[in-house]
N, C-alpha and C positions, 0 to 999 in steps of 0.2 A: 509523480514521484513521491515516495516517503521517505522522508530524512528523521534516522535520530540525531538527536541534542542532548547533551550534557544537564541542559537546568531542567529542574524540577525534579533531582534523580533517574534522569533518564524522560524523555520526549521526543512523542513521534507525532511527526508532522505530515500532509499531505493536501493539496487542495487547497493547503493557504491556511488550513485549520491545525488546532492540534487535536491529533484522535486519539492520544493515552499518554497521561504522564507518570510519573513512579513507578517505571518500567524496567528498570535497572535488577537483575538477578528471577526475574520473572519469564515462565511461557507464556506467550500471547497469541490468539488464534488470527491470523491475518489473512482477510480474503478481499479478492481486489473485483471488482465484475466490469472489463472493458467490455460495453458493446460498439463494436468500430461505425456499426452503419445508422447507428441512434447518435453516434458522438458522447455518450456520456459515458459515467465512473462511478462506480459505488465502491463504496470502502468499508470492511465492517472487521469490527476489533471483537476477537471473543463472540460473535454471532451477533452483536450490537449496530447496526447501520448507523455509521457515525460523519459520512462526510459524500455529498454527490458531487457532479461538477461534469464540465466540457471534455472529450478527451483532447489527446493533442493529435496537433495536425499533421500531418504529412504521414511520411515509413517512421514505425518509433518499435521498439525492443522492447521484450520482456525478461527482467533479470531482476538478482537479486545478490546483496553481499555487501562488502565494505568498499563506498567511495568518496572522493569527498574526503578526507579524513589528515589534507596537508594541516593542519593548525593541531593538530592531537598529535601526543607520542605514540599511542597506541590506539588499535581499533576492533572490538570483535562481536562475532556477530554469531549466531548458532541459528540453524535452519532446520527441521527435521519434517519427513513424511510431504515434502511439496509435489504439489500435481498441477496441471494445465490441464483446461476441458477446453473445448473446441463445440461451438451449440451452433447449426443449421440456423440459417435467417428461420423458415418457418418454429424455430422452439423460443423464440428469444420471448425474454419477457418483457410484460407489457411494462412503463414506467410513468409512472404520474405527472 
């Protein structure tokens, strides 16, 4: 999951790491790569590979928007041009 945060003018978090901060009034290109049958996660900010990690386990969801957001008065979020690819076990790529 990626969580923003208020400090640092904006902070986004994921993986336990933070992957951009000073994020606040800026686009950021956000790309996520679950491979379900490797278990793992690549995260990369603006084209930058910024955090790997385990996926999680069991049935899990892919979404995106504002949650989390009881402790704020207010919360928003802007999204444009989002896609889902769907890649065949034979195309997946190798990982280190």
């Amino acid at each position: 999951m990626i969580r923003a945060y208020a400090t640092g003018n904006g902070t986004l978090r994921g993986l336990g790491k933070v992957l951009a901060a000073n994020v606040y009034g800026w686009w950021l290109r956000v790309n996520v790569i679950h491979d379900v049958t490797a278990d793992t996660i690549a995260i990369y900010i603006d084209g930058n590979l910024v955090a790997t990690g385990n996926g999680p386990n069991g049935d899990h969801c892919f979404k995106y928007g504002v949650y989390g957001t009881l402790r704020a008065a207010s919360a928003y979020t802007q999204w444009r041009n989002v896609k889902f690819f769907r890649m065949q076990p034979r195309d997946r790529p190798k990982w280190n």
